[in-house]
C-alpha positions as a printed NumPy array, in Angstrom:
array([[-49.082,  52.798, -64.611],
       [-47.597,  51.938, -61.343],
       [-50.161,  54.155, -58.862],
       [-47.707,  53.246, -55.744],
       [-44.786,  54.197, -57.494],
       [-46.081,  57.141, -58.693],
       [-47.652,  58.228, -55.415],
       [-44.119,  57.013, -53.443],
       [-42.213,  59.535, -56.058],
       [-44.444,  62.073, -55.541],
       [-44.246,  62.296, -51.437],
       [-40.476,  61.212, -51.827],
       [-40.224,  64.945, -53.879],
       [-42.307,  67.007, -51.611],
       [-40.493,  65.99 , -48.595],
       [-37.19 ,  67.067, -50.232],
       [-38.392,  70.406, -51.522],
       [-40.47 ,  71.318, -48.167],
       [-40.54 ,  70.252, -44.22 ],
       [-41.67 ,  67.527, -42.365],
       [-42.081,  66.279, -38.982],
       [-40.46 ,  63.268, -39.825],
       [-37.036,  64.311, -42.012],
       [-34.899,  63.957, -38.776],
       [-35.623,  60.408, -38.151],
       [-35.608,  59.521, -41.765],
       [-32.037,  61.217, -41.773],
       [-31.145,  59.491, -38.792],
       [-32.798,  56.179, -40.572],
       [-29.958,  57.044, -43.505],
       [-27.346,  57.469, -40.89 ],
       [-27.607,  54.228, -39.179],
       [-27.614,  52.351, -42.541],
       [-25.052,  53.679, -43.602],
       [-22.852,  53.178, -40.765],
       [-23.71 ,  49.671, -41.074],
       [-22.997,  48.912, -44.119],
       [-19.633,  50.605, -43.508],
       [-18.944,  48.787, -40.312],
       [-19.814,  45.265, -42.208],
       [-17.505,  46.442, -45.749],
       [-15.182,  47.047, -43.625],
       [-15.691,  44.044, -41.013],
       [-15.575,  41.723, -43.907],
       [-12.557,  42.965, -46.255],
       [-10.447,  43.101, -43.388],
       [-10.663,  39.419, -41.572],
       [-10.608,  38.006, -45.533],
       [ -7.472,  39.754, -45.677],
       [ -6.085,  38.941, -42.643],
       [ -6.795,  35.215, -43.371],
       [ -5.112,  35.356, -46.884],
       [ -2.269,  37.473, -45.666],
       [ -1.71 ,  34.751, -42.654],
       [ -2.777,  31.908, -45.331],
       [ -0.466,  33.023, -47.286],
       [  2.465,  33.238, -44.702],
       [  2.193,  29.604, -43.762],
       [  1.531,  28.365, -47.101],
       [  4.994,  30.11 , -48.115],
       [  7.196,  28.234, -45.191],
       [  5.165,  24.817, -46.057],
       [  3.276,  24.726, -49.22 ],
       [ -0.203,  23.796, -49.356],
       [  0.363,  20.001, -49.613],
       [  3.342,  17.588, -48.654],
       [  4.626,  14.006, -49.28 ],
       [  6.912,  12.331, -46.978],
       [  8.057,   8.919, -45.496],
       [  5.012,   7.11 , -43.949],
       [  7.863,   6.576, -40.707],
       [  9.052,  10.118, -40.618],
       [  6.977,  11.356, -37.47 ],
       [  5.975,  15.676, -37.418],
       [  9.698,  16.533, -35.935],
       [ 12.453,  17.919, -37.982],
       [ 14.287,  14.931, -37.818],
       [ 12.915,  12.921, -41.397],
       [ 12.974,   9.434, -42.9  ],
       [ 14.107,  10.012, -46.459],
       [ 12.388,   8.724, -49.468],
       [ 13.808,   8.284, -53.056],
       [ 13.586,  11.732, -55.451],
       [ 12.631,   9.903, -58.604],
       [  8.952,   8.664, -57.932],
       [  7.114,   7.578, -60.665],
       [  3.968,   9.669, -59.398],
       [  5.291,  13.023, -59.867],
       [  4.447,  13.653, -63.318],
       [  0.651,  12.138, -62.222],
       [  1.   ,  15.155, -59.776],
       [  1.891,  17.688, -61.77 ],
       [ -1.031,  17.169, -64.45 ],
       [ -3.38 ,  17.491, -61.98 ],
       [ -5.498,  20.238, -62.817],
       [ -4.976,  22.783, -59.855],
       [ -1.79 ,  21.768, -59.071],
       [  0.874,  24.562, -59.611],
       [  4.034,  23.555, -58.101],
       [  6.038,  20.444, -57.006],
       [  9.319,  20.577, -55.4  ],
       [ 11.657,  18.718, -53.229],
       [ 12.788,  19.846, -49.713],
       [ 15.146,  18.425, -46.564],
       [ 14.576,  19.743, -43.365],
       [ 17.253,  18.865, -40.315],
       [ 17.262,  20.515, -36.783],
       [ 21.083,  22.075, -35.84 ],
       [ 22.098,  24.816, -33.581],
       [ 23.882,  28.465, -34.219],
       [ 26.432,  29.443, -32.292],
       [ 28.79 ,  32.673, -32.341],
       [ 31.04 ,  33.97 , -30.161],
       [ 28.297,  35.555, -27.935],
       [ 25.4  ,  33.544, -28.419],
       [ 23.856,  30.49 , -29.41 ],
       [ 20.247,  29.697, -31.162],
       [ 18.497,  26.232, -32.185],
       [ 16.958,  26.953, -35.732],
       [ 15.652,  24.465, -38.32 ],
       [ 17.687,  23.863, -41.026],
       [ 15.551,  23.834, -44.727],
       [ 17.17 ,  22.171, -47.553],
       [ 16.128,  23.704, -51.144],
       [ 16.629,  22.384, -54.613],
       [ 17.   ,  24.003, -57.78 ],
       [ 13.015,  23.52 , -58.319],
       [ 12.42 ,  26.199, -55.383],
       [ 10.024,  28.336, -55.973],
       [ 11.448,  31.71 , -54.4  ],
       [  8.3  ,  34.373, -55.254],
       [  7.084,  34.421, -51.77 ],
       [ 10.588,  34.914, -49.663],
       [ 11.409,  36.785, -53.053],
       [  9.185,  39.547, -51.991],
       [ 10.032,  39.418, -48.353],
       [ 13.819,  39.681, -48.551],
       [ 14.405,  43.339, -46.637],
       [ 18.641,  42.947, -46.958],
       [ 20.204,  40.76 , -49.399],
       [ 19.105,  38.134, -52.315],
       [ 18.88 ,  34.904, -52.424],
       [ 21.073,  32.613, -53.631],
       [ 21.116,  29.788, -56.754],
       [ 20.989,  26.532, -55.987],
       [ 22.598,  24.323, -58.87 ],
       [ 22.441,  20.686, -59.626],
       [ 25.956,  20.036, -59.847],
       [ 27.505,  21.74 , -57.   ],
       [ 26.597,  23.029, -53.351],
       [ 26.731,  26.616, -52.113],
       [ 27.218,  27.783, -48.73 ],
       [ 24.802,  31.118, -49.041],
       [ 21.762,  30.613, -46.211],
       [ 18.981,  33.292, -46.163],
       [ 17.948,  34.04 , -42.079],
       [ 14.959,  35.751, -40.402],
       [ 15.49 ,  39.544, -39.26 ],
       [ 14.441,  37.62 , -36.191],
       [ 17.534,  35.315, -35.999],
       [ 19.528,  38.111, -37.42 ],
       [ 18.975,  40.056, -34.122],
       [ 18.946,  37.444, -31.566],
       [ 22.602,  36.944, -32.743],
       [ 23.805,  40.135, -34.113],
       [ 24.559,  38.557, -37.274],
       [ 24.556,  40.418, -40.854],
       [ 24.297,  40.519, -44.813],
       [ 27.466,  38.429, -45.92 ],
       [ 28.433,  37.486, -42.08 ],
       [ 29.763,  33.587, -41.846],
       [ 28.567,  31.702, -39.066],
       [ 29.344,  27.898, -37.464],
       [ 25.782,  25.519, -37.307],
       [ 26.377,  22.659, -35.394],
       [ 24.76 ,  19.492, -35.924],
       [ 23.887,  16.336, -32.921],
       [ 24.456,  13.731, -34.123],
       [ 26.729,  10.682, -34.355],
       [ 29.661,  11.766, -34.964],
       [ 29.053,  15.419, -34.207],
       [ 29.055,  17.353, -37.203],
       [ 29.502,  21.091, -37.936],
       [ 28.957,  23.176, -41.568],
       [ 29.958,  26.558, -41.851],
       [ 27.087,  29.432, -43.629],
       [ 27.274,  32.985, -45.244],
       [ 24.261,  34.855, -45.093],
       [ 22.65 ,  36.151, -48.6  ],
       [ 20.115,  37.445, -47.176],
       [ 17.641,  38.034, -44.489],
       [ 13.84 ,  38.155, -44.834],
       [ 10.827,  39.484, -42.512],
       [  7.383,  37.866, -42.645],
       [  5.979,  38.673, -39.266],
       [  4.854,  35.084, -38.479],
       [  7.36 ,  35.013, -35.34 ],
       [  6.631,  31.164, -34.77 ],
       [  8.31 ,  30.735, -38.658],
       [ 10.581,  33.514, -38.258],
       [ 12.563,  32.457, -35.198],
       [ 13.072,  28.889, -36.392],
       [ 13.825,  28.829, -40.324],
       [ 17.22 ,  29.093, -41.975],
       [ 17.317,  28.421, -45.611],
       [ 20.126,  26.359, -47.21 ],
       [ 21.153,  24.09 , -50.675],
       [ 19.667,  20.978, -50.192],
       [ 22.544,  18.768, -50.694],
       [ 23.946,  19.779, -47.024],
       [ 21.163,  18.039, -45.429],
       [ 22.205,  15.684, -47.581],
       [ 25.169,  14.765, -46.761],
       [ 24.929,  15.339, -43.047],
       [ 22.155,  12.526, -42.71 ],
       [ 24.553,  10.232, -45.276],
       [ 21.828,  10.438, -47.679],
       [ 22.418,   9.698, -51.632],
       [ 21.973,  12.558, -54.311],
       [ 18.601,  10.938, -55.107],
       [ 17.349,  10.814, -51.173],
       [ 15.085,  13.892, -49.938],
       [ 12.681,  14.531, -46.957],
       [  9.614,  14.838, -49.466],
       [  7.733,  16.963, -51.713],
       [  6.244,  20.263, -51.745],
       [  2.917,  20.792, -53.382],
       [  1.258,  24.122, -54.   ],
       [ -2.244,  24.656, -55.507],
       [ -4.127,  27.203, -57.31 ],
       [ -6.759,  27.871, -54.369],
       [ -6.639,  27.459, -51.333],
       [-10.615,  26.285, -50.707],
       [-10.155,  23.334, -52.674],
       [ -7.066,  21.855, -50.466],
       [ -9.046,  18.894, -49.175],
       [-10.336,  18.248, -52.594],
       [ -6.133,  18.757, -53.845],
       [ -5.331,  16.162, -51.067],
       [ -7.422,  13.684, -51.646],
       [ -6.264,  13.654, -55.59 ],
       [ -2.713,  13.683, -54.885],
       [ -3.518,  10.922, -52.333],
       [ -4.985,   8.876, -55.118],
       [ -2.154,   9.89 , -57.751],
       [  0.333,   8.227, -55.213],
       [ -2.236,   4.956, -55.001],
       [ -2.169,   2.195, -51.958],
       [  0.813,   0.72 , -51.443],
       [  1.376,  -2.899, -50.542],
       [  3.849,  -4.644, -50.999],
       [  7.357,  -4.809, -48.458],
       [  9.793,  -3.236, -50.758],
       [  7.12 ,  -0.295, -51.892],
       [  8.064,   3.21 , -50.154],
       [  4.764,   4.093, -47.976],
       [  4.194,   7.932, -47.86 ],
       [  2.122,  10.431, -45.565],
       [  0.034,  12.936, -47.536],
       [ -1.18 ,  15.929, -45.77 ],
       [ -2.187,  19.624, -45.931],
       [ -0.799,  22.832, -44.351],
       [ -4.235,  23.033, -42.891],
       [ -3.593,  19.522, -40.753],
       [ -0.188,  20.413, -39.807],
       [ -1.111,  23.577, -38.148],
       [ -4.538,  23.031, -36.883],
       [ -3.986,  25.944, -34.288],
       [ -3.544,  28.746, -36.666],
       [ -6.324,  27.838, -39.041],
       [ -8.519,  27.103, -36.01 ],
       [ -7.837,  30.561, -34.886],
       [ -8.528,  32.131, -37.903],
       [-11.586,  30.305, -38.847],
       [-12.5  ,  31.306, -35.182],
       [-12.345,  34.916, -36.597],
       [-15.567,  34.15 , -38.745],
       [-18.243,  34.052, -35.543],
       [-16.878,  37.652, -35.019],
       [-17.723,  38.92 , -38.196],
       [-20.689,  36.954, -38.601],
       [-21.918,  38.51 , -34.983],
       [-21.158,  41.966, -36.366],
       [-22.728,  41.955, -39.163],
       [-26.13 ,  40.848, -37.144],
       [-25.654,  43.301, -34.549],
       [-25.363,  45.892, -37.974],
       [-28.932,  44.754, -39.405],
       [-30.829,  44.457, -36.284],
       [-29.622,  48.572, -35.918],
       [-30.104,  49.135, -39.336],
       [-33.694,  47.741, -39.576],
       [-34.742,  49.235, -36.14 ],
       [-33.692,  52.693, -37.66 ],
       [-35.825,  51.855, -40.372],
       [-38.775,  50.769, -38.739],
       [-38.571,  53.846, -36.619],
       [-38.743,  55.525, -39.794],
       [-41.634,  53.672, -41.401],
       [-44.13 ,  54.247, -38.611],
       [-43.405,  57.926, -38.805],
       [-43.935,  58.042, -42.483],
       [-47.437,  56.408, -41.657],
       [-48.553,  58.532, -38.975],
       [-47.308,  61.46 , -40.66 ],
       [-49.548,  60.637, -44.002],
       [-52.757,  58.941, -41.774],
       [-54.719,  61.264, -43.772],
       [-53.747,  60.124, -47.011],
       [-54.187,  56.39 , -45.825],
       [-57.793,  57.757, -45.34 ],
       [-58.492,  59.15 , -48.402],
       [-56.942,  56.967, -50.507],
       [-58.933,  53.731, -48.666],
       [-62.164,  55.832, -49.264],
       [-61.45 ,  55.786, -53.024],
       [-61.189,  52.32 , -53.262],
       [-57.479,  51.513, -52.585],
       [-56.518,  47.909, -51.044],
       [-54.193,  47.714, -47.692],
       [-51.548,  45.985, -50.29 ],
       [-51.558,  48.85 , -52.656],
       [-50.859,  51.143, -49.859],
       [-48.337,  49.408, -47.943],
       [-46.215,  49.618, -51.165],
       [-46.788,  53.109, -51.348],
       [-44.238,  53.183, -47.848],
       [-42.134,  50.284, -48.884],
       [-41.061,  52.07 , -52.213],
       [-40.083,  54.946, -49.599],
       [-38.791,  52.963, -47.143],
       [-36.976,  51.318, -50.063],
       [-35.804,  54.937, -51.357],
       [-34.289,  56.09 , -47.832],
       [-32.669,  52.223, -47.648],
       [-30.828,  52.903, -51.118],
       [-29.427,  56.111, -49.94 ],
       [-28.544,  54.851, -47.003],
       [-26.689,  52.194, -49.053],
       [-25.112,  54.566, -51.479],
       [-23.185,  56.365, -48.412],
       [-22.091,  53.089, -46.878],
       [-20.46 ,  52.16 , -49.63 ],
       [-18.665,  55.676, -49.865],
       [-17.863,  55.43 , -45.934],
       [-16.672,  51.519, -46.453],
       [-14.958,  51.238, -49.455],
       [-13.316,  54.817, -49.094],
       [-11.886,  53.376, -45.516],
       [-10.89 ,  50.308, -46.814],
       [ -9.289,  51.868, -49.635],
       [ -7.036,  54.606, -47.52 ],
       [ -5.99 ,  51.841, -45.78 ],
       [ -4.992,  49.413, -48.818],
       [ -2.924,  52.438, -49.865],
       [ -1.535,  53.747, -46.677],
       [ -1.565,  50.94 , -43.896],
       [ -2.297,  54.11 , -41.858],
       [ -3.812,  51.702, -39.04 ],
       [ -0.577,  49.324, -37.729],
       [ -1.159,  45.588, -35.963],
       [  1.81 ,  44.671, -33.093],
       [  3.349,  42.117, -35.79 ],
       [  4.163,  39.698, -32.165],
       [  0.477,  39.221, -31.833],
       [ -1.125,  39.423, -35.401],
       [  1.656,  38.361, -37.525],
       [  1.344,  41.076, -39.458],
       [  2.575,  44.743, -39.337],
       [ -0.292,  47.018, -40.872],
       [ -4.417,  46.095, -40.87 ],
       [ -4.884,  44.131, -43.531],
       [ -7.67 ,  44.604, -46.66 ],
       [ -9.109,  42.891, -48.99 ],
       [-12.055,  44.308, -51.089],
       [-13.853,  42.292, -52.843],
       [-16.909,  42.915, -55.881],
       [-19.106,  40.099, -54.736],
       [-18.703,  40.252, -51.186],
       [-19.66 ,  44.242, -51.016],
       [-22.556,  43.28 , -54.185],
       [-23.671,  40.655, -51.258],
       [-23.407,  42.781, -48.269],
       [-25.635,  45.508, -50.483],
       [-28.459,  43.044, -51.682],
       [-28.602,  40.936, -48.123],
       [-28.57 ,  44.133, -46.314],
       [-31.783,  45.624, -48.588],
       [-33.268,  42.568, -48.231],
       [-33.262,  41.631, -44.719],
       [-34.315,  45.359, -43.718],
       [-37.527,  45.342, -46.512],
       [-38.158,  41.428, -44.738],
       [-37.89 ,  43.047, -41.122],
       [-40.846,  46.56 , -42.907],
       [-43.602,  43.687, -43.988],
       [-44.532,  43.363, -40.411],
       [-44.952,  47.103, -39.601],
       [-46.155,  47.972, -42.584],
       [-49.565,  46.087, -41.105],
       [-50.421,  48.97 , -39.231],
       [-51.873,  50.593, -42.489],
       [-54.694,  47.577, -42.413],
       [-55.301,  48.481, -39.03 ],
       [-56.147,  52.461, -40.073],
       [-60.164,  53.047, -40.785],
       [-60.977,  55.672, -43.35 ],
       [-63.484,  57.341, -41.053],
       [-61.293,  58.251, -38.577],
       [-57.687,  58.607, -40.819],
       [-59.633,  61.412, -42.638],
       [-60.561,  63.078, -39.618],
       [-56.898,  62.678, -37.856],
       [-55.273,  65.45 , -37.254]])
């Protein structure tokens, strides 16, 4: 039989059924538990789903991986290299890999009768993988590319759509510097909304055989490839194998290409969101060290309040260690329900706002409209365990004072 237990289960019952000097401040023990665990749930789900809702955006205007001409520098302006690369396949049986597709990218200017706008021009093939712009179109479709003939349909940003008043199924004139001058008229298909402004503002959608022909490339000529991969935490680890599926290159007459990651080509926005981490990472220590202050505020009541029995039960024999568990399985008791309504508070929060977005972000500074949420099993099963953990470690030490307590003189405290 487990005499602690036992004796822990039978004070846990009386102080239910009768009154005590110390219910308020284990209530208020409860309270503060619970509040932290429902500050760090919530801390937690939200910045991982603001980082895969931003991850996300950027990995949808640049994929998660991309090959291009070893001269092409980071502007708009590219070097082309030859469609037909004998690596591809390699690529594609990579385990992790996805997606592969081609793309063109060439920097032009909008003008209308009223206005005028420098945009980015994005060349698509017929291997596009439209899910992600798919699910952000708000007026329109998108269009087909085909292999064996050009369309004029261009998908634009909300953004561009009201800098210059433009429409659904409006035509505009894109003009092109260059040598000679060149100019391509557009309809719109359709126009999407992502919220990442910085994307937004610059990216117009088009078949890639206009780029094409306005840089005088051949049918076989692109800027380079498009890679996506399964997840996202294994990009350097993706990089470094399509690196070595493309193999060194030596010799003059071999096309040299430049791998690299979404990650590397916008440092800023990852940096800013890994930033994001030491927030969470402060809360969720600010959370314990409130949490297990509660608690130990709670413990040393529970020992004062039962000196007596400290007393007696040292007079018949009981060790220090056998009585400090007595107040741990307590202290353990109040810790689980604490736990129990932090997970309520938490995951019932999170959860209204999965369903509702009732709490909105200013898109211009977030990127993104509504507060974002993703709940996770192991990261609330982690949060649970480290929190019962680390408040049990931070008891051990308080829990001392029972060695400290004489039998003489508990038995004759009143």
């Amino acid at each position: 039989m487990n005499l602690p237990y036992f004796i822990a289960q039978r004070l846990i019952k009386g102080r239910r059924e009768g009154t005590s000097f110390s219910r308020p401040i284990n209530v208020i023990a409860v309270v503060g538990i619970a509040l932290g665990l429902a500050v760090m749930i919530l801390a937690v789900s939200i910045l991982t789903g603001f980082k895969e809702q931003i991850r996300e955006k950027v990995v949808g205007f640049g994929s998660n991986i991309q090959i291009a001409n070893y001269d092409s520098n980071y502007s708009f302006e590219t070097a082309p290299i030859n469609q037909g690369q004998e690596f591809i396949p390699k690529i594609k049986n990579i385990p992790g890999i996805k997606h592969v597709q081609v793309y063109a990218t060439k920097a032009g200017i909008i003008k209308t009768d009223e206005d005028i706008q420098g945009v980015v021009l994005k060349g698509i093939g017929s291997d596009f993988d439209w899910s992600y712009f798919s699910s952000n179109i708000i007026n329109g479709s998108v269009f087909t590319v085909s292999d064996t003939s050009r369309t004029d349909k261009v998908i634009i940003s909300k953004k561009i759509s009201d800098m210059l008043r433009l429409r659904t199924g409006d035509s505009f004139a894109m003009q092109f510097v260059q040598d000679p001058p060149r100019q391509r008229r557009f309809t719109i298909s359709g126009i999407y909304e992502t919220s990442l402004e910085e994307f937004d503002k610059i990216y117009v959608f088009c078949d890639i055989g206009h780029i094409k022909r306005l840089n005088g490339w051949t049918d076989d000529q692109i800027s380079g490839f498009e890679i996506f991969i399964d997840e996202f935490d294994r990009l350097d680890e993706m990089t470094e194998a399509v690196t070595d599926a493309i193999g060194y290159r030596v010799a003059e007459d071999e096309d040299k290409f430049r791998v690299t990651n979404i990650r590397k080509k916008y440092p800023q926005i990852f940096d800013w969101l890994n930033f994001q981490d030491l927030n969470v990472i402060i809360i969720i220590f600010l959370m314990l060290i409130v949490a297990g202050f509660n608690m130990i505020s709670g413990l040393l009541i529970l020992i004062l309040e039962k000196t007596n029995m400290i007393g007696i039960l040292k007079a018949l024999g009981s060790e220090d260690y056998t009585i400090r568990r007595v107040f741990l399985y307590q202290a353990a008791y109040l810790i689980s329900k604490g736990l129990f309504w932090g997970n309520v508070i938490g995951i019932g929060l999170a959860f209204l706002q999965l369903k509702t977005g009732l709490v909105t972000l200013d898109p211009s500074s977030y990127y993104i409209k509504t507060v974002p949420v993703n709940l996770e099993l192991s990261h609330i099963l982690l949060l649970n365990f480290g929190t019962m953990a680390a408040i049990i470690f931070m008891l051990l030490i308080p829990s001392q004072l029972i060695s400290r307590i004489t039998p003489v003189k508990a038995i004759r405290y009143d």
